[in-house]
Residue frames relative to the residue before (quaternion, step in Angstrom):
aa qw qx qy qz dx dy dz
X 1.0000 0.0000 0.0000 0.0000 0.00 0.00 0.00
X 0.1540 -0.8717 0.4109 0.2180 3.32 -0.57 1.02
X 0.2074 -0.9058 0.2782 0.2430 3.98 -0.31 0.45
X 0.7475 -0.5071 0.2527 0.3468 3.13 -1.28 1.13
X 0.5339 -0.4567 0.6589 0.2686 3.11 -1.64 0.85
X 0.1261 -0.5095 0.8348 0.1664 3.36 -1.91 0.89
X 0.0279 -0.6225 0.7766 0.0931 2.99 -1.72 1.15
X 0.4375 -0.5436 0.6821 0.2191 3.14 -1.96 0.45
X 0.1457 -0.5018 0.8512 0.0487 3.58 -1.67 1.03
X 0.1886 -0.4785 0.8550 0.0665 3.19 -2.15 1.35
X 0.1285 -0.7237 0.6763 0.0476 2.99 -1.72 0.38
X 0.0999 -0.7591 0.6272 0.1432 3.46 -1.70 0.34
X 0.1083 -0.8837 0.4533 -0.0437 3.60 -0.08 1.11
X 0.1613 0.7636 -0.6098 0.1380 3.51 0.15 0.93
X 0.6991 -0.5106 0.3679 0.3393 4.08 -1.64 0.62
X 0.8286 0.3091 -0.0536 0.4637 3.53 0.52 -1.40
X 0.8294 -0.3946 0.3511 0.1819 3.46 -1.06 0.56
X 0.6886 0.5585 0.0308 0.4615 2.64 0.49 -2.10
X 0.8061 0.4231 -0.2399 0.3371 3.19 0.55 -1.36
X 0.3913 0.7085 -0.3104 0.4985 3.09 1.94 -1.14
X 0.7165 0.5366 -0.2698 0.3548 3.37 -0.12 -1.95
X 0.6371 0.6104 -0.1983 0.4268 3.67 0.89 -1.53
X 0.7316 0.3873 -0.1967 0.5254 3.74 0.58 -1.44
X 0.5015 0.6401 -0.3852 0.4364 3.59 1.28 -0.71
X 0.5682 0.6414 -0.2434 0.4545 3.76 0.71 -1.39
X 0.7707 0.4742 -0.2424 0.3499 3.06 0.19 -1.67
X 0.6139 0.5428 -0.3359 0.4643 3.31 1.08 -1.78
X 0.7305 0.4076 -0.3363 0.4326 4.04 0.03 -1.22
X 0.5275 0.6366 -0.3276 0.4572 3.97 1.37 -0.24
X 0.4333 -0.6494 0.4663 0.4159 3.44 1.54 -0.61
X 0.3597 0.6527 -0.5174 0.4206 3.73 0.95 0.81
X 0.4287 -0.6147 0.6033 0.2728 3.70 -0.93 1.33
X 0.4884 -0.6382 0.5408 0.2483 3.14 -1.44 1.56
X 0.6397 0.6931 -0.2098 0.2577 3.21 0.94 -1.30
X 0.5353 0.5990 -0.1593 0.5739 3.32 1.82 -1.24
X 0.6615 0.6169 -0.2951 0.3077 3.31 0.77 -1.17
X 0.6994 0.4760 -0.1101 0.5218 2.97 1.26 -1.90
X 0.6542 0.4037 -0.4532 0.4513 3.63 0.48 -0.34
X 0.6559 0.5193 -0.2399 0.4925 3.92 0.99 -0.50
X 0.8003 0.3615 -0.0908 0.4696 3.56 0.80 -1.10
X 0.7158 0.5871 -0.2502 0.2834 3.57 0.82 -1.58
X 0.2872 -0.8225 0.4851 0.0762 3.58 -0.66 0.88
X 0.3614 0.6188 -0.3182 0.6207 3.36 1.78 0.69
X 0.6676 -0.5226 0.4947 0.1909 3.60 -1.03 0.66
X 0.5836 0.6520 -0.1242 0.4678 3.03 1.18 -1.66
X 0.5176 0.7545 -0.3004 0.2696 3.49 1.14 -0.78
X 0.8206 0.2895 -0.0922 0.4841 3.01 0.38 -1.92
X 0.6442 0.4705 -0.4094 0.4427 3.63 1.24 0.83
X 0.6683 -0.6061 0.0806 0.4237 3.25 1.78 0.65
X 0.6473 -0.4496 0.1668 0.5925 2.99 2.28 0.52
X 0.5085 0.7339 -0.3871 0.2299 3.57 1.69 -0.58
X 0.3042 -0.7890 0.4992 0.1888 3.63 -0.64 0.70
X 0.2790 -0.7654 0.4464 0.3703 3.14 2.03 -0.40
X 0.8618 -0.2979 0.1935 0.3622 3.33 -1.64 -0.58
X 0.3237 -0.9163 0.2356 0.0088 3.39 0.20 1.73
X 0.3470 -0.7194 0.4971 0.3389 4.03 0.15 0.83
X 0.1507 -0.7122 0.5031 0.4657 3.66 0.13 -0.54
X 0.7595 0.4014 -0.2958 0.4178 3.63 0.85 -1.19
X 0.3686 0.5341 -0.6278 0.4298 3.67 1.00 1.00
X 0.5855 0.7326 -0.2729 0.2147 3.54 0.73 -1.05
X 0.2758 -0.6219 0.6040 0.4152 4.05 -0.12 0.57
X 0.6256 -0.6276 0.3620 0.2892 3.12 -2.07 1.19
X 0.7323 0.4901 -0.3200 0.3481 3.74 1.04 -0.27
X 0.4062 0.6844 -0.3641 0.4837 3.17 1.94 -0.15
X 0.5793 0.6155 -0.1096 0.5230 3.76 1.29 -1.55
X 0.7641 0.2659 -0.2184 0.5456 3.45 0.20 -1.36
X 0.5992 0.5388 -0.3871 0.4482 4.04 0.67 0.29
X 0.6771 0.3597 -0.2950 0.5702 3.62 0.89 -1.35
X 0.5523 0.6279 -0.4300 0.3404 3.80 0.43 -0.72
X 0.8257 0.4017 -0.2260 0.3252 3.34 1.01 -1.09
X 0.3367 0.8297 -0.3436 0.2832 2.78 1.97 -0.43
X 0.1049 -0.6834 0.6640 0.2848 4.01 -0.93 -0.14
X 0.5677 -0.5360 0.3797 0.4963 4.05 -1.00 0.94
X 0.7569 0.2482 -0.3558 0.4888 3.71 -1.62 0.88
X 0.6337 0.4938 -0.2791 0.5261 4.10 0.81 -0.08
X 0.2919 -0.6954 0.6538 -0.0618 2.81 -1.66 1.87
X 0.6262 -0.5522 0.4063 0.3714 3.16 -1.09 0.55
X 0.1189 -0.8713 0.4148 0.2339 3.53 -0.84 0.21
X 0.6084 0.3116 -0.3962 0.6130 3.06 1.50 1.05
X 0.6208 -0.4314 0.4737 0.4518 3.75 -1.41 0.19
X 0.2670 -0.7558 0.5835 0.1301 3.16 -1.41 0.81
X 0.2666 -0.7178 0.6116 0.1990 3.92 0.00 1.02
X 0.2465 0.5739 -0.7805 0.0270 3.38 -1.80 0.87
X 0.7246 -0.3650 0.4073 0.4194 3.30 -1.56 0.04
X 0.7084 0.2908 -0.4108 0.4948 3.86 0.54 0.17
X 0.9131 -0.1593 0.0936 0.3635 3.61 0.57 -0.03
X 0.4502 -0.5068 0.5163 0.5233 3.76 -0.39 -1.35
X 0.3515 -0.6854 0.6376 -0.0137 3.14 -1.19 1.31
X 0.0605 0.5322 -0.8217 -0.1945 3.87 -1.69 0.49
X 0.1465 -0.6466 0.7413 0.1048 3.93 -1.02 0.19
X 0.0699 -0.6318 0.7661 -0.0951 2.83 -1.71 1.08
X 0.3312 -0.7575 0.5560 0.0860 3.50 -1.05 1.39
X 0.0526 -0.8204 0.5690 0.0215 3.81 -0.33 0.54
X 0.2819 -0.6904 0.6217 0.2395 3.67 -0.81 0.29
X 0.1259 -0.7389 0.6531 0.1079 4.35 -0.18 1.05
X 0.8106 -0.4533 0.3693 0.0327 1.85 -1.91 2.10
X 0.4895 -0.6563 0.5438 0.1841 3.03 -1.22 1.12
X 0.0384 -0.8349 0.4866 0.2543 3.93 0.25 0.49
């Protein structure tokens, strides 16, 4: 049996669109997502660089899910993700092997 990959999702979670749209810029500017989210992210998750750590999936709202799913490991969303808590960027990471 072979066993699943644990990936890590980072996240940046901010209220407005806009704001999303804004931090989005930066990132493709060569701003550190990671920086962002400790500075920007309105998620707890923030001040750990966006890390959501070890992720339930079926805790996950279904558009939050149906984004990271598509994701391939080292790939960020390239639009805001709308849920009921805000605007998502997601980033898919593959965690370190410790």
């Amino acid at each position: 049996m072979l066993k699943a990959k644990v990936i890590h999702l980072f996240h940046i979670l901010v209220p407005h669109r806009h704001e999303a749209d804004d931090l989005l810029r930066l990132i493709k500017e060569g701003h550190s997502f990671f920086e962002l989210a400790k500075k920007f992210s309105h998620c707890a998750s923030g001040k750990n660089s966006g890390d959501l750590g070890e992720v339930n999936f079926r805790s996950l709202d279904e558009d939050f899910l149906e984004a990271a799913e598509s994701l391939a490991i080292g790939e960020m969303t390239l639009n805001p993700v709308r849920t009921k808590f805000g605007y998502h960027l997601i980033l898919k990471m593959q965690k370190k092997k410790s």
